[in-house]
C-alpha positions in Angstrom: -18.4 -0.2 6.7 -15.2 1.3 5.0 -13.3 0.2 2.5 -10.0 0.7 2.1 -7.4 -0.8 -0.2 -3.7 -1.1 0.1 -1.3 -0.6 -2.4 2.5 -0.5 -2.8 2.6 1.5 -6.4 0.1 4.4 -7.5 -3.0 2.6 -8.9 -2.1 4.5 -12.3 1.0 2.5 -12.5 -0.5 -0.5 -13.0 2.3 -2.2 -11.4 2.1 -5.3 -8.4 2.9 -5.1 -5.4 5.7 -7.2 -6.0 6.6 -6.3 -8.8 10.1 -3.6 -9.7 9.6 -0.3 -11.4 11.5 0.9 -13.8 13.9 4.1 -13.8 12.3 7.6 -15.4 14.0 10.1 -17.5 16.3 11.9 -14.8 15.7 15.7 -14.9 18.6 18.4 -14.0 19.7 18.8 -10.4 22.7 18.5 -7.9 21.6 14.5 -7.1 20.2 11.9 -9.0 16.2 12.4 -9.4 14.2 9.7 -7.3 12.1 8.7 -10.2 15.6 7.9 -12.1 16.4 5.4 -9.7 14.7 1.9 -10.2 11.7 0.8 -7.7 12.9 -2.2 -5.4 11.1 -5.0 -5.5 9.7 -6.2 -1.7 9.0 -9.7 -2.0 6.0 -9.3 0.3 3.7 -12.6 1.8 1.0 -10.7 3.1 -0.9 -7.6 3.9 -2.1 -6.7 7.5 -4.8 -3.7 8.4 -3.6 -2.6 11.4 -6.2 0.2 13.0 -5.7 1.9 16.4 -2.5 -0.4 16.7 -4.5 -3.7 16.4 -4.2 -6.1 13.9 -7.8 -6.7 12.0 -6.8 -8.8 9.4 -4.2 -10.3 6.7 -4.8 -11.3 3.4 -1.5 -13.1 1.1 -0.4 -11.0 -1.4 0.1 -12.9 -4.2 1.9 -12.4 -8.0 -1.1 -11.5 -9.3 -1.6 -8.8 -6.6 -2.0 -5.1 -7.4 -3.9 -4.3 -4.1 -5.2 -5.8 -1.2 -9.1 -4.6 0.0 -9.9 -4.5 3.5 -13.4 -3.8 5.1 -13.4 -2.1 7.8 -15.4 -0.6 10.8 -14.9 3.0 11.9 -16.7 5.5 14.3 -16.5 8.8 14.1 -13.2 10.6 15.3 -9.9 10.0 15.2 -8.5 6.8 14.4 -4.6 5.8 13.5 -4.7 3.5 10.3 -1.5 1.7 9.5 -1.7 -1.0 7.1 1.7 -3.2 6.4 3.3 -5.5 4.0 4.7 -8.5 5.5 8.1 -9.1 4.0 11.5 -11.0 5.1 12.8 -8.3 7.1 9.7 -8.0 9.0 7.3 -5.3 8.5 7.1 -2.2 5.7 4.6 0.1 5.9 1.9 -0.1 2.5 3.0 3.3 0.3 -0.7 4.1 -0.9 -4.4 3.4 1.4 -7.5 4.5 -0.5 -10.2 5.2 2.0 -14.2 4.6 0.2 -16.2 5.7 2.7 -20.5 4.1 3.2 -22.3 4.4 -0.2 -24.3 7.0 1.8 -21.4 9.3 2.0 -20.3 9.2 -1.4 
């Protein structure tokens, strides 16, 4: 069993997943630095594990919500993960998966 957890900021950030994220200090350059522009908020519902393009599970994302944690079966080889966001345009990809692998392998 894996685990692997969702995220739509860097765990460091502290930040939800719906929540908006603040402009940085710009630094010098022809355009506009992309941690000087503020972080959309997504107003996501839910969160979907999608693996080998089926859908395992969804959880609700909620406003207390920093991550979502998925368990998860995988064999060895290749597998395609692609986790979501459910939000009113339809589907957005989850920025950050961090993949814990059996206690075993650790």
């Amino acid at each position: 069993m894996y685990e692997v957890e969702v995220r739509r900021w860097p765990a460091e950030s502290g930040k939800k997943i719906n929540e908006v994220l603040l402009p940085g200090a710009d630094v010098p350059g022809a355009d506009q630095a992309f941690r000087a522009r503020p972080g959309l908020g997504i107003d996501a519902t839910s969160a979907t594990m999608r693996l080998n393009g089926k859908d395992l599970e969804t959880t609700p994302v909620d406003d207390s919500s920093e991550s979502i944690t998925f368990q998860i079966e995988l064999t060895e080889g290749k597998h395609q993960l692609s986790p979501y966001f459910t939000i009113p345009q339809g589907e957005l990809g989850c920025y950050y998966a961090i993949v814990r692998g059996p206690m075993e392998d650790l």
